[in-house]
C-alpha positions as CSV (number, residue, x, y, z in Angstrom):
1,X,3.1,-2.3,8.3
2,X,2.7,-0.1,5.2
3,X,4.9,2.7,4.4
4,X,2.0,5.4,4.6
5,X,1.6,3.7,8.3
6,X,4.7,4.3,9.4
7,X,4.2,8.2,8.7
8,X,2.7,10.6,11.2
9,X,-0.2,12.8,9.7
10,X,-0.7,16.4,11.0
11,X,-4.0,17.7,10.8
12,X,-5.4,21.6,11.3
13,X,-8.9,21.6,12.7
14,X,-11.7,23.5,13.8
15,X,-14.4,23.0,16.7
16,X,-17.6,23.4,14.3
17,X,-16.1,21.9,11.5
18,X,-17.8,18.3,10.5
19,X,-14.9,17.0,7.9
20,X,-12.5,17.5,10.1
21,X,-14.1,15.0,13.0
22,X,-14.6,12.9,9.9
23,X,-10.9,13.1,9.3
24,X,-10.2,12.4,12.7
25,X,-12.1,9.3,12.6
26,X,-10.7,7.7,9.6
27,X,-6.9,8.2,11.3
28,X,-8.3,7.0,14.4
29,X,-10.0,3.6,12.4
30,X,-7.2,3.0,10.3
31,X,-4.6,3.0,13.2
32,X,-2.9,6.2,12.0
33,X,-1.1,8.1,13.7
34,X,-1.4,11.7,13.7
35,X,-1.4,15.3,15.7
36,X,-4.0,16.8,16.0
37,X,-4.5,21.2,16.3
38,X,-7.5,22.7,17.0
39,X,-7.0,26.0,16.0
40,X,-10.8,27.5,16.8
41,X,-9.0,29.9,19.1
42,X,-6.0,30.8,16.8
43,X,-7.2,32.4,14.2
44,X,-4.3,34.2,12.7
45,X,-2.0,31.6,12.8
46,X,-4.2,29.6,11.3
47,X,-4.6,32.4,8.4
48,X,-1.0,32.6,8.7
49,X,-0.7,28.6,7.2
50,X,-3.8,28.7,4.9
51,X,-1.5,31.3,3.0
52,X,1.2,29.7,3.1
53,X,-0.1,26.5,1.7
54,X,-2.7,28.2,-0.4
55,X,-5.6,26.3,1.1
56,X,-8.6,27.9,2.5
57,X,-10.6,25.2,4.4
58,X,-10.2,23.2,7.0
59,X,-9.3,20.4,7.7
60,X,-5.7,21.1,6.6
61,X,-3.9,18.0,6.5
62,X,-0.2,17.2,6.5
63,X,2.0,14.0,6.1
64,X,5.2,14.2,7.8
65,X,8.1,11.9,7.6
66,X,12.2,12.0,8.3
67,X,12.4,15.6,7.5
68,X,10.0,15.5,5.0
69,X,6.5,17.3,4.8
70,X,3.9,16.6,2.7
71,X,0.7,19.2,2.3
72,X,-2.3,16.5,1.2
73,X,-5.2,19.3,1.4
74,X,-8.5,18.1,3.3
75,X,-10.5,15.4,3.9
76,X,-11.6,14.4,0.4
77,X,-7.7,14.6,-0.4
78,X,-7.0,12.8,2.5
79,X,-9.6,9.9,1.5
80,X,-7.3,10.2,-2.3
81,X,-4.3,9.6,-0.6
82,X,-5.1,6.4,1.4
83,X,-6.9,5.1,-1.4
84,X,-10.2,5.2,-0.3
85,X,-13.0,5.6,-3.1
C-alpha cells in the first residue's frame, strides 16, 4: 500500500456540482479513502473555508494525515496529485 493510500482525503462538495461526483468517483475507483461534506445547505460555512483557503470552487479537497493537513485544491489538482495525466 502506497503512502498517498494510507492517507484519508477530505473533500467539500456540492449537490449540482459535476467535478465534485467526478472526484468522488476517482476516490471511490482507486480504493481511497476519504469524507465526504456536502455542504449545499451550509452555505456560510462553506464561505467561511473558501476564505480561509483562498479557493473559490468546489470541490475543495483536503489530504489529511497524523496531524497533518494538506489543501490540494479541486478535482483537476486532485487528478495532479495522484498522478493522473
Amino acid at each position: 500500500m502506497s503512502e498517498q493510500e494510507r492517507k484519508t482525503f477530505f473533500i467539500y462538495t456540492k449537490r449540482d456540482c459535476g467535478f465534485c461526483r467526478k472526484a468522488i468517483e476517482l476516490f471511490k475507483d482507486r480504493g481511497l479513502h476519504f469524507i465526504h461534506m456536502d455542504m449545499t445547505e451550509n452555505e456560510e460555512l462553506l464561505k467561511s473555508i473558501q476564505e480561509e483557503v483562498k479557493w473559490n470552487t468546489v470541490p475543495m479537497i483536503f489530504q489529511f494525515s497524523d496531524r497533518n493537513q494538506v489543501f490540494i485544491g479541486g478535482f483537476t489538482d486532485l487528478n495532479t496529485f495522484l498522478g493522473i495525466e
